[in-house]
C-alpha positions in Angstrom: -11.3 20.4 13.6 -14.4 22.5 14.4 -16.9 20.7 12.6 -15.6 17.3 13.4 -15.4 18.5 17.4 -19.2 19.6 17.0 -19.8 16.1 15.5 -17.9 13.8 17.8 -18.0 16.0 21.0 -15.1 17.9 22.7 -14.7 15.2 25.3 -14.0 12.4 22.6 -11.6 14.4 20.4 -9.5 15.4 24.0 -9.4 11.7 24.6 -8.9 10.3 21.5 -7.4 12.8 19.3 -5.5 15.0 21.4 -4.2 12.6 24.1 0.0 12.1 24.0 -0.4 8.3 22.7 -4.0 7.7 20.9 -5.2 4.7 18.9 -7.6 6.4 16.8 -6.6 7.0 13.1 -7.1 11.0 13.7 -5.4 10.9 16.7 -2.7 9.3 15.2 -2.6 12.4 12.2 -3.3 14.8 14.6 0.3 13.6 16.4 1.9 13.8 13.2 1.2 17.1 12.2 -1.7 19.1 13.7 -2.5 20.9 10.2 -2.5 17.5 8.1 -4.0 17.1 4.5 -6.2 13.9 6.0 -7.9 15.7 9.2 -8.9 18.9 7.1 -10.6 16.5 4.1 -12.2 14.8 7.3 -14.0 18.4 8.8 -14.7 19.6 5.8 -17.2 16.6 5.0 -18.0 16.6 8.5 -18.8 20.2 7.8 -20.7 20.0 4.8 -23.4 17.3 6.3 -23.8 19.6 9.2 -25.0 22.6 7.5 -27.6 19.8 6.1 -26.0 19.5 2.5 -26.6 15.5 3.1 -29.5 14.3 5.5 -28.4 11.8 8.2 -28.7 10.7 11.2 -25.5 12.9 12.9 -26.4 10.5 16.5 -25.3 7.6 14.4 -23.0 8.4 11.8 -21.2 10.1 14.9 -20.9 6.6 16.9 -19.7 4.8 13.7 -16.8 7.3 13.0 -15.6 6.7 16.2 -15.5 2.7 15.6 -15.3 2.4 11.8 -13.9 5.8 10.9 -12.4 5.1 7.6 -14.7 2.7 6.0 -17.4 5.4 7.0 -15.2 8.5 5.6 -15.5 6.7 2.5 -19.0 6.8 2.8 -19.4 10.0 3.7 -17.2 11.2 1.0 -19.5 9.8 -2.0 -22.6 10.9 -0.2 -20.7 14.3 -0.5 -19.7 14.2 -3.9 -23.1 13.2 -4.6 -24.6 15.9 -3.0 -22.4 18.7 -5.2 -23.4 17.1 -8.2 -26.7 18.3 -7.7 -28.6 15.0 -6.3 -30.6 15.1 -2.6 -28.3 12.1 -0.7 -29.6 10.3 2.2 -27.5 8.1 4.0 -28.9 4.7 5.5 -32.1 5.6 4.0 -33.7 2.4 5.8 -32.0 2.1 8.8 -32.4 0.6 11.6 -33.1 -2.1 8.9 -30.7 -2.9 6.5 -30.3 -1.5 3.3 -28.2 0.4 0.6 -25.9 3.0 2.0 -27.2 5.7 0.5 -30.5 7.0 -1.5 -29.3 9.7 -3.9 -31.9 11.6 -5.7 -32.0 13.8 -9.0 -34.7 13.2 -11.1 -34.3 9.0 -10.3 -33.4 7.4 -7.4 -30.2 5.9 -7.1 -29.5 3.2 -4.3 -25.8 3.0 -3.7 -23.6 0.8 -1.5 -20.2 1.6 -0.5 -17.2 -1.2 0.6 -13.4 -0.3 1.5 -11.8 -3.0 0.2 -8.9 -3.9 1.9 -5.9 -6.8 1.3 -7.3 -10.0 1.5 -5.9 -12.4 4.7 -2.9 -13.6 2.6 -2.0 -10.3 1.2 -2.8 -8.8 4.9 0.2 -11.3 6.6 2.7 -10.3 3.9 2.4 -7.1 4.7 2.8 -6.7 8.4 5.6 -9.6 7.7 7.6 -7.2 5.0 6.8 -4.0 7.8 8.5 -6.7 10.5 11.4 -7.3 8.3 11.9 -3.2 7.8 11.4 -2.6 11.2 14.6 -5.1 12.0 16.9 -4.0 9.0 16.2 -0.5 7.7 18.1 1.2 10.5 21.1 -0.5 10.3 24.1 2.1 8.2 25.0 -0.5 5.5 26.5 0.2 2.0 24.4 -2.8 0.5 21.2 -2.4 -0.5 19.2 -5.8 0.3 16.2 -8.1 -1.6 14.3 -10.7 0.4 12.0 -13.0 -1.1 10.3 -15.1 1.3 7.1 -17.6 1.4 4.5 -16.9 3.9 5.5 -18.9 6.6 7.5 -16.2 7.7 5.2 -14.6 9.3 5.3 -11.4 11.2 6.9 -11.4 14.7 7.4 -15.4 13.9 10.5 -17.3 15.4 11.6 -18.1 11.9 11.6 -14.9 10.3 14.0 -13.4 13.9 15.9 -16.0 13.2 16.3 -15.6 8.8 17.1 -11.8 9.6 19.7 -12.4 12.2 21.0 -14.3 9.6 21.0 -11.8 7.4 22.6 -9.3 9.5 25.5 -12.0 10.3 26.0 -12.4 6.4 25.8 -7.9 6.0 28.8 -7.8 8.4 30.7 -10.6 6.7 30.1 -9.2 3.2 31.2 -5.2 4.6 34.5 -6.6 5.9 35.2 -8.9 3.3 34.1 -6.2 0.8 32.0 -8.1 -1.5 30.3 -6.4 -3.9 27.1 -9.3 -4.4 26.1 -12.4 -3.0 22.8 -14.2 -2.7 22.0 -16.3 0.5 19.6 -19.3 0.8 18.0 -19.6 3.9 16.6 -23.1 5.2 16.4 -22.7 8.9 18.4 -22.1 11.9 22.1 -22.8 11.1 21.1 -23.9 7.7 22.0 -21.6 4.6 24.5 -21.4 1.8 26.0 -18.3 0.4 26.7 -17.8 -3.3 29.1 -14.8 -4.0 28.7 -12.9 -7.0 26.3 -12.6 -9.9 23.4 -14.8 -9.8 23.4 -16.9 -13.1 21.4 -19.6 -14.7 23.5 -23.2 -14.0 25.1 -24.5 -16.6 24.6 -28.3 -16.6 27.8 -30.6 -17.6 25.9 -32.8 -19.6 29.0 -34.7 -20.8 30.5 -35.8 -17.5 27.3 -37.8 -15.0 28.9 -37.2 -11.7 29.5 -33.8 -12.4 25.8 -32.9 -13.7 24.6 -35.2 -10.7 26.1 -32.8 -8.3 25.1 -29.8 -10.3 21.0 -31.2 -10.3 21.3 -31.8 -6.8 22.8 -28.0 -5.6 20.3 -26.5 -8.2 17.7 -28.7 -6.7 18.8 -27.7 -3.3 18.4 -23.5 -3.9 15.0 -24.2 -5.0 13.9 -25.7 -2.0 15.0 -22.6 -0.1 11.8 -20.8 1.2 13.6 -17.5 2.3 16.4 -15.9 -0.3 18.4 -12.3 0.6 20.0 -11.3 -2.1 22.7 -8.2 -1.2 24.4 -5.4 -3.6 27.4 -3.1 -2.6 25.8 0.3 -3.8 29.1 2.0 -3.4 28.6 4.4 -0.6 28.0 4.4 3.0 24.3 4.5 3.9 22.6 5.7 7.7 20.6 2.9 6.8 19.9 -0.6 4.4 17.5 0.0 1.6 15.5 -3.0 2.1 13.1 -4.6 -0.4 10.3 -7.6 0.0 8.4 -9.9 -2.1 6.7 -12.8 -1.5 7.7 -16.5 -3.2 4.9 -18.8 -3.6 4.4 -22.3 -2.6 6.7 -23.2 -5.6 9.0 -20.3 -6.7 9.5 -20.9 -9.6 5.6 -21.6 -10.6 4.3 -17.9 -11.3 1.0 -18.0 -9.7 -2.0 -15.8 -11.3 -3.3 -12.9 -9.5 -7.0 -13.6 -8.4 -8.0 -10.2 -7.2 -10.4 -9.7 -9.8 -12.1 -12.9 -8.4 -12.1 -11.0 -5.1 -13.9 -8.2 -6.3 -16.1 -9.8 -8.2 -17.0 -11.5 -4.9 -17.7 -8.5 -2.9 -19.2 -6.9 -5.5 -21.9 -10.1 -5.6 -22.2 -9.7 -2.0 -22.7 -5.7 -2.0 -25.5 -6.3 -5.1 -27.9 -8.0 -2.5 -28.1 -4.9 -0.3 -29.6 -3.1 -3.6 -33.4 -2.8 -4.4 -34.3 -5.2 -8.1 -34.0 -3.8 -10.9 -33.2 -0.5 -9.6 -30.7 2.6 -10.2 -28.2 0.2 -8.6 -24.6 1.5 -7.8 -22.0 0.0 -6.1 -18.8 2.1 -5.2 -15.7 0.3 -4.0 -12.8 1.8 -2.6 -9.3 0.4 -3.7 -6.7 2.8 -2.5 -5.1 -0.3 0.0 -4.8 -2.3 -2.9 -2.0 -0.4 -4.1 0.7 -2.6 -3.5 -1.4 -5.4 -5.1 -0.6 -3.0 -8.7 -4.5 -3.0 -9.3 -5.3 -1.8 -13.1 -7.9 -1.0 -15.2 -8.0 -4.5 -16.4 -8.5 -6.3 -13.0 -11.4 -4.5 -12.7 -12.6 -4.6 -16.2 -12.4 -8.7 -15.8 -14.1 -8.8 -12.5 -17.4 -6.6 -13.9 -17.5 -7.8 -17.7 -15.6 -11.5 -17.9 -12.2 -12.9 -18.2 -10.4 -11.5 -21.4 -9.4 -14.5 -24.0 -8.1 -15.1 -26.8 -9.3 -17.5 -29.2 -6.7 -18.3 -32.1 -8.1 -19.8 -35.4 -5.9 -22.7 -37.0 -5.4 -21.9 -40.7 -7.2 -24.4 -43.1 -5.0 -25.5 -46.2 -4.1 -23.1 -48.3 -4.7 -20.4 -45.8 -2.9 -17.5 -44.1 -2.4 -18.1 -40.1 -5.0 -15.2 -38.5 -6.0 -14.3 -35.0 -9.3 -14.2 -33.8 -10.6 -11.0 -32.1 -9.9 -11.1 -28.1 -13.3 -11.1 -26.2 -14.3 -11.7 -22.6 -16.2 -14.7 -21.2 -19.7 -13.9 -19.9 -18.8 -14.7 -16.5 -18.1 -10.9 -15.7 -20.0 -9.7 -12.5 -23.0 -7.1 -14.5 -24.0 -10.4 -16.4 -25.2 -12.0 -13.3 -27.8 -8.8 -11.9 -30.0 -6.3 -13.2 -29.4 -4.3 -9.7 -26.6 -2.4 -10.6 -26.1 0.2 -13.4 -22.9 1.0 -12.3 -19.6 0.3 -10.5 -17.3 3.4 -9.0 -13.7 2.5 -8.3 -12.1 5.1 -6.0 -9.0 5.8 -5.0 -7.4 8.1 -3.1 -4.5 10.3 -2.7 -2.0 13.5 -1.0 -0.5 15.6 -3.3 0.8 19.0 -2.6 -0.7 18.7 0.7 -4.3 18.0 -0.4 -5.8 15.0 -0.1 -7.7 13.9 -3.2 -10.4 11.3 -4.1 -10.3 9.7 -8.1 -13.9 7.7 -9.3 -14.1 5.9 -12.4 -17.2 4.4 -13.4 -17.9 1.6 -14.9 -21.1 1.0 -16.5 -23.0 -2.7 -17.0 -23.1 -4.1 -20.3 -26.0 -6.1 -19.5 -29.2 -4.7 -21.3 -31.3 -6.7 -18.8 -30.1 -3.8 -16.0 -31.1 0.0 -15.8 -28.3 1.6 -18.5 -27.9 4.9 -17.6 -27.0 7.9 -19.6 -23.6 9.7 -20.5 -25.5 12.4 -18.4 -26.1 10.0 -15.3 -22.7 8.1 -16.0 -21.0 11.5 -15.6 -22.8 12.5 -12.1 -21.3 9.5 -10.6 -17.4 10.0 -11.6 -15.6 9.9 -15.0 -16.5 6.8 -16.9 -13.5 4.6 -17.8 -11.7 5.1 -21.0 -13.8 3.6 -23.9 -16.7 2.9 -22.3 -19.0 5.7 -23.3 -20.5 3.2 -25.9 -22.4 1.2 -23.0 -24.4 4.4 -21.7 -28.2 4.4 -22.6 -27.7 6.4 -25.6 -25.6 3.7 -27.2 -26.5 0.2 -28.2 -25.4 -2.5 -25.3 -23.3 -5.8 -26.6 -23.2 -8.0 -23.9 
C-alpha cells in the first residue's frame, strides 16, 4: 500500500486501514487478507496518478477516497485506462465548479462522466432482508436445503421476518424428526401458517361435486394470499449448515412483474448527460458490477440507450401466408434524446485468479444529430458491443 499510504497519509491508513475493527472498505480488505486482489488494483492506480500519468488535484481526490472511496476508484480507474490508451486525462477539469469528471484528450477532447450505479431502494431492502434471513438460518446443520420467497414487507431486522424464520426453524426440526423428505409452508403471521407435505402440485378442481370445489377455491385462494412461503427438501445427507435460498414475491405472486431497470438507467443516464458540454465528445461510463444479482444483460442496456425492442406482427390479407414483421425498437431509447453523448461504457468488474479485473463495452449513439465517433475512437474507450460496429462514423447511422 505504498502509493496509497503517500496519497492518503500514514496517520489515516493506521487509523482506518490498519486498526483491529475499521469501517472503511480497505480496512475492511486489509483485515481479510493483507495481500488482497482489491487493495493492490487500488495502489496501483493510486500509483500511476502519482508519477503524473493523470493530472489531478491529489489534495482532493485524496479527501474524496476517504468519504466516497469506491464511487471514486471507479473514476480513477477509467481516467487510468484512458490515460494507457494514449489520451492526456484530467480529472474534474472544472472544479471547484461543476462539470464532467474527466477531460480526456487525444487528438479531440472527450468529456466524460462516470456513475456507480448501485440497487435501486427496493432492490436495496431485499437485499439486506435476504442477508438477514442467511445470517439467522445458514448456520444451523440441517439435511434440508431451504427456498423462501417473500414480499417486501419483510424487511430486514423487522419483527415479522424474526418471527417467519422462527417459524421456519420450528417447521426444520419437525420435518428432521419426522423425516419428511418435502413440504412447503405458508406463512401469514404469528401463529398463522399451514404446512403442505410433499410435492407441490397444481390443484385439481372437482368440478363435478360444488361443495367440494368450493373448499378447494377457498384453500387455493387461501395459499395465494400467503406473503411469505419456505419451501424445504431433504438433500439426503447431513449438512454443518442449511443451504438457504431468497427471492422476492411481488405485490401479487402470481402476477410476473417486468423488470424496469433499463428505465433506471436510462434515468441516470439523462441525468449524467447534463453534466456534459453540447454537442460535444460526450461519454458517459456507468458502472454496473452491483447490479449483478439484478441478471443485467446486454439487452437491458441496449433498451435503455436505443428504445424498447417490439415486435409488430402483420395480419395476413386473404389469400395470404401469415408473416412476421421485422422486430425494431421504439425511438424512445436514451441517444435519441441528446446530441451530448457519443458514447456509453458499461463496466463491470471482477477477481479471478486473484486479480481483480475491470470489463468496458461501449455502446455507441445511433443518433446522427450527436458526434459519431470512429471504430478507432470506439475502440480507445473499451470493446464496442457485439454488432454494433455499423454505428461508428465510418458507417451509415439508422436511427
Amino acid at each position: 500500500m505504498e502509493s496509497l499510504r503517500n496519497l492518503l497519509g500514514d496517520e489515516w491508513i493506521k487509523q482506518e486501514v490498519l486498526s483491529a475493527d475499521p469501517e472503511h472498505l480497505l480496512g475492511r480488505w486489509h483485515k481479510k487478507n493483507p495481500d488482497n486482489p482489491f487493495t493492490r488494483y487500488a495502489d496501483d492506480l493510486a500509483g500511476f496518478i502519482l508519477k503524473g500519468g493523470v493530472k489531478c488535484d491529489l489534495a482532493r481526490l485524496a479527501t474524496k477516497l476517504k468519504s466516497e472511496f469506491v464511487e471514486t476508484l471507479v473514476e480513477m480507474g477509467y481516467a487510468v485506462f484512458l490515460a494507457k490508451q494514449g489520451f492526456q486525462v484530467t480529472m474534474e477539469p472544472t472544479a471547484p465548479e461543476a462539470g464532467p469528471g474527466l477531460l480526456a484528450v487525444r487528438g479531440s477532447e472527450y468529456y466524460v462522466e462516470v456513475r456507480k450505479v448501485g440497487l435501486d431502494e427496493a432492490s436495496a431492502a431485499a437485499d439486506l432482508a435476504t442477508q438477514d434471513v442467511f445470517n439467522r438460518l445458514c448456520s444451523r446443520p440441517s439435511r434440508y436445503g431451504v427456498l423462501i420467497s417473500m414480499t417486501d414487507e419483510y424487511a430486514a431486522h423487522s419483527r415479522q421476518l424474526k418471527q417467519a424464520v422462527n417459524t421456519v426453524v420450528t417447521v426444520l426440526e419437525d420435518l428432521t424428526k419426522r423425516h419428511v423428505r418435502k413440504a412447503t409452508l405458508y406463512y401469514y403471521g404469528a401463529g398463522k401458517h399451514t404446512l403442505h407435505e410433499g410435492d407441490e402440485a397444481q390443484p385439481h378442481f372437482d368440478y363435478a361435486d360444488g361443495k367440494k370445489l368450493a373448499a378447494q377455491l377457498e384453500e387455493f385462494e387461501h395459499l395465494k394470499a400467503a406473503h411469505f412461503i419456505a419451501r424445504f427438501d431433504d438433500s439426503g445427507n447431513e449438512n454443518d449448515h442449511t443451504p438457504v435460498a431468497v427471492h422476492p414475491l411481488g405485490e401479487h405472486p402470481y402476477q410476473v412483474k417486468p423488470s424496469e431497470t433499463h428505465l433506471r438507467l436510462r434515468e441516470i443516464l439523462q441525468k449524467k448527460s447534463k453534466q456534459l458540454p453540447k454537442a460535444s465528445r460526450g461519454i458517459i461510463v456507468l458502472d454496473i458490477t452491483d447490479l449483478a444479482k439484478l441478471m443485467v444483460d446486454e439487452e437491458t442496456i441496449m433498451n435503455a440507450v436505443y428504445g424498447d425492442l417490439q415486435v409488430i406482427i402483420k395480419m395476413p390479407s386473404d389469400g395470404e401466408d401469415f408473416q412476421w414483421a421485422d422486430m425494431n425498437r421504439k425511438t424512445n431509447g436514451f441517444f435519441l434524446k441528446t446530441t451530448r453523448v457519443s458514447a456509453v461504457v458499461v463496466e463491470t468488474a471482477s477477481i479471478a485468479d486473484d486479480v481483480f479485473s475491470v470489463n468496458r463495452e461501449v455502446f455507441p449513439t445511433n443518433n446522427p444529430q450527436a458526434t459519431v465517433l470512429t471504430t478507432e475512437e470506439l475502440k480507445a474507450l473499451g470493446t464496442i458491443a457485439e454488432d454494433l460496429e455499423n454505428l461508428c462514423a465510418e458507417k451509415s447511422i439508422t436511427p
